[in-house]
C-alpha positions, 0 to 999 in steps of 0.5 A: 340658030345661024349654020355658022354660030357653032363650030362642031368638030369630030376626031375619033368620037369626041365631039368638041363645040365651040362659037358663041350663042345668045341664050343659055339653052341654046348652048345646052340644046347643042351639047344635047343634040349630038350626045345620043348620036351613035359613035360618040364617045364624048362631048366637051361644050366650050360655047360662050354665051354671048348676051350682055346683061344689065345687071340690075334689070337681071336681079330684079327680073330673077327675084321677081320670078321667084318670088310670084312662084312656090318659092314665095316662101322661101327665102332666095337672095339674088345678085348678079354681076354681069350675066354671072347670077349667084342665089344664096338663101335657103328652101324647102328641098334639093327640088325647090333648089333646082327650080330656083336655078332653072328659073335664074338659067331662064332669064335674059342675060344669065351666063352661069349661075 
């Protein structure tokens, strides 16, 4: 990652990130790399993903995911309007749930699900 893509101020323990990134892990692995560091009270990630998605390759890219996992069976319908991924349907457990998420979170151009 670039040393200016993410601003990471601190004021009394309170740790504030803000710039922009290309990938939504990306944004996570920064929350993640100061949170155990000794002195933080807290952090507040305010980093936007920067990525604009072509919305129809993101919902078939997603769907396509999903549907050569163990969620075949399940029955997860996926839209998207810009990077902003939405799955309603149903699956098995809270577990299948998450996967379905993760797996949303992982593909190119997702910006919250």
């Amino acid at each position: 990652m670039p040393a200016d893509a993410v601003k990471v101020p601190v004021e009394n323990g309170f740790v504030t990130q803000t710039g922009e990134v290309g990938w939504h892990y990306k944004r996570d692995a920064v929350a993640r790399s100061v949170r155990s560091l000794q002195g933080i009270t807290g952090v507040s990630n305010q980093i936007k993903i920067t990525v604009r998605p072509d919305t129809l390759k993101l919902d078939q890219d997603i769907t396509h995911v999903l549907h050569h996992s163990w969620l075949s069976d399940d029955h997860v319908e996926v839209t998207a309007d810009g990077g902003k991924v939405h799955l309603t349907g149903s699956v098995g457990s809270w577990m299948d749930r998450n996967v379905a998420s993760t797996m949303a979170w992982s593909a190119p151009g997702t910006t919250s699900v």
